[in-house]
C-alpha positions as CSV (number, residue, x, y, z in Angstrom):
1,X,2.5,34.7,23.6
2,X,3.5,31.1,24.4
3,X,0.7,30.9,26.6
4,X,-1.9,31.4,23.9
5,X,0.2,28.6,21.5
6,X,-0.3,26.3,24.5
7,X,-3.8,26.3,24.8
8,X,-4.7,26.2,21.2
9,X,-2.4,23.6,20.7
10,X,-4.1,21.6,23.4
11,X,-7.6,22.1,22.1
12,X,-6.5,20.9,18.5
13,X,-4.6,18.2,20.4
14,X,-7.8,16.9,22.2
15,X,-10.0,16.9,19.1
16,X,-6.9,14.5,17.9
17,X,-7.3,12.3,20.4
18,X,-11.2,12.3,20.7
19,X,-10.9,11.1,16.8
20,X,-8.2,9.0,17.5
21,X,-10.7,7.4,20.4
22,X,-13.3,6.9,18.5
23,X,-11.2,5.9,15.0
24,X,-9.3,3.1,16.4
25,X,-10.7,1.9,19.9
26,X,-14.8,2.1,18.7
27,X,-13.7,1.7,15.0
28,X,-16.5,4.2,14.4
29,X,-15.2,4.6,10.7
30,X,-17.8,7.1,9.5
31,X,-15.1,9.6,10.9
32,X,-12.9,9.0,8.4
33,X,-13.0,11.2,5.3
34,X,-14.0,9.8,2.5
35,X,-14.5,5.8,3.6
36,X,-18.1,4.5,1.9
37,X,-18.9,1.1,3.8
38,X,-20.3,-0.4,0.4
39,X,-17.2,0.6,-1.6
40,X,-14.0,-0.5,0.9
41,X,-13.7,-4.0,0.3
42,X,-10.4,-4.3,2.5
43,X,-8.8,-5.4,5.8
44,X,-11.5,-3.2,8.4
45,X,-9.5,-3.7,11.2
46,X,-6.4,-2.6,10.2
47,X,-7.7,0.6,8.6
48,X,-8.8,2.0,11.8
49,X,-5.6,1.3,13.7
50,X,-3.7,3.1,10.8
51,X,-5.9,6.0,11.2
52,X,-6.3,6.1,14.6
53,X,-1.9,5.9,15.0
54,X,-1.7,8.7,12.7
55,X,-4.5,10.8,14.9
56,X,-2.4,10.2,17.8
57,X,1.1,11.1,16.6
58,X,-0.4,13.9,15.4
59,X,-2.2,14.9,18.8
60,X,1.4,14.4,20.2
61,X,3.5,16.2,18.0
62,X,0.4,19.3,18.3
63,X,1.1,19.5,21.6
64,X,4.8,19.4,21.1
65,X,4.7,22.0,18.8
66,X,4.6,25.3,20.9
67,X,7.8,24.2,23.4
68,X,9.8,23.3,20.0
69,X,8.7,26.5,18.2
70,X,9.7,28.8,21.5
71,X,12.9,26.4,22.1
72,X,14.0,25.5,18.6
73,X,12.4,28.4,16.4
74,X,10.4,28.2,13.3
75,X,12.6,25.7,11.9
76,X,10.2,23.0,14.0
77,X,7.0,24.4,12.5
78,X,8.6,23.7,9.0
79,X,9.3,19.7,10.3
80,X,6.0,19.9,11.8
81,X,4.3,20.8,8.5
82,X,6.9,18.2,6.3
83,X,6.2,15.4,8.8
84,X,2.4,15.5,9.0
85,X,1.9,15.9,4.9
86,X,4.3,13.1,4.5
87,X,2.1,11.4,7.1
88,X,-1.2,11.9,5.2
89,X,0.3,11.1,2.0
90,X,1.5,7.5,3.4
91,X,-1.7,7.1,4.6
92,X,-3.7,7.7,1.5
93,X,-1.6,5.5,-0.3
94,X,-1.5,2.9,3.0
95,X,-5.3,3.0,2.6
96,X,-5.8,2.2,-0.7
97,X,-3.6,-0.5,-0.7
98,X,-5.6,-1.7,2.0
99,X,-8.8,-1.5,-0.2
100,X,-7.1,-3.7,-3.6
101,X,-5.9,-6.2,-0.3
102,X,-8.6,-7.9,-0.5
């Protein structure tokens, strides 16, 4: 059973760090949900590097999840779940407060 856990886990962890690639290092923004070039009137480097932190934790803690879920039980896939809604909710808010920046 672990066996299938790891490999999905690594798939969904790759696809993390692809975006996380191609979010913060080619600041290809398009991959972010939601962003309209003509309406974000903030700080467009530091909107990538936000997104592309929070694609890589994520791609990290995917890949953790399946050892901490065997090891720990499924007391790490309810942190898992807290820590990456938290995460998207800081975003959001880090975003926008990016946008009324400037």
């Amino acid at each position: 059973m672990l066996w299938g856990a790891i490999v999905g886990s690594l798939f969904a962890s790759l696809f993390l760090f692809g975006s996380a690639y191609l979010i913060w290092y080619k600041k290809d923004l398009t991959f972010i949900a939601g962003y309209d070039e003509k309406k974000f009137k903030g700080d467009k480097d530091r909107l990538p590097r936000a997104y592309g932190i929070f694609c890589l934790a994520s791609g990290i803690l995917t890949v953790i999840l399946p050892f901490a879920l065997e090891f720990i039980g499924s007391y790490a896939g309810a942190i898992f779940g807290i820590w990456i809604t938290v995460g998207v909710v800081v975003l959001a808010f880090y975003s926008q407060s990016l946008n009324k920046g400037s």
